[in-house]
N, C-alpha and C positions, 0 to 999 in steps of 0.2 A: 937299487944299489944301497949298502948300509955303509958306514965307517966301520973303521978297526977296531975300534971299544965297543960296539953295537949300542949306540947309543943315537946314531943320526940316521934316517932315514931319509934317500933322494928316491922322487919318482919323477920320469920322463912321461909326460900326458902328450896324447897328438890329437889332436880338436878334427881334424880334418883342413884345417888351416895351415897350421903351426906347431912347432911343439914347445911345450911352459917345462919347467925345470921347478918342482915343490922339495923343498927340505923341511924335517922335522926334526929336531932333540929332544930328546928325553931327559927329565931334570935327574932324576934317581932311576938308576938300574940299569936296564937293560931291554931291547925289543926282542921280543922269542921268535927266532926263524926259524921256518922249515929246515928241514932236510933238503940239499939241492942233489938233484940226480940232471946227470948230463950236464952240469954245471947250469944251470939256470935251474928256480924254484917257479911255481906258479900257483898260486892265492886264489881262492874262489872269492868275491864283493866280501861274503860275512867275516873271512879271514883278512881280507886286508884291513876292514874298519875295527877288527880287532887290535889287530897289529897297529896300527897309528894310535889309537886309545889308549895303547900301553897293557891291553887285556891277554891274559893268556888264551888263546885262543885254543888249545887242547882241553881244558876243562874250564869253559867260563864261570864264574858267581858271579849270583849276585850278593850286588854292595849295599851297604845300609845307606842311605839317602835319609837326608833330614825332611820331617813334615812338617814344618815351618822354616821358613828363613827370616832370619829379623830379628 
């Protein structure tokens, strides 16, 4: 499920126990969703770890990353 600003992300997990309830916000922008057909969308693993990252997952880059911290 997302919010109306596309800014929060809920996922329903079921362990085989139970089900957990995870929310995410995004500080700037926006998460890029699919297309939903039939009214429900469905993510392959590397699109949803996209999507939580905040990565565009249509055309990912990469990012400069510091070679040193400190």
């Amino acid at each position: 499920m997302r919010g109306r600003r596309g800014d929060l992300v809920k996922l329903i997990w079921h362990d085989g126990i139970g089900l957990s309830l995870y929310a995410k916000r995004i500080e700037r922008g926006h998460f890029l969703w699919p297309s939903a057909k039939d009214g429900a969308i469905h993510l392959s693993p590397s699109q949803l770890t996209c999507l939580l990252e905040g990565v565009d997952w249509r055309n990912p880059q990469k990012t400069w990353r510091p070679e040193l911290a400190g």
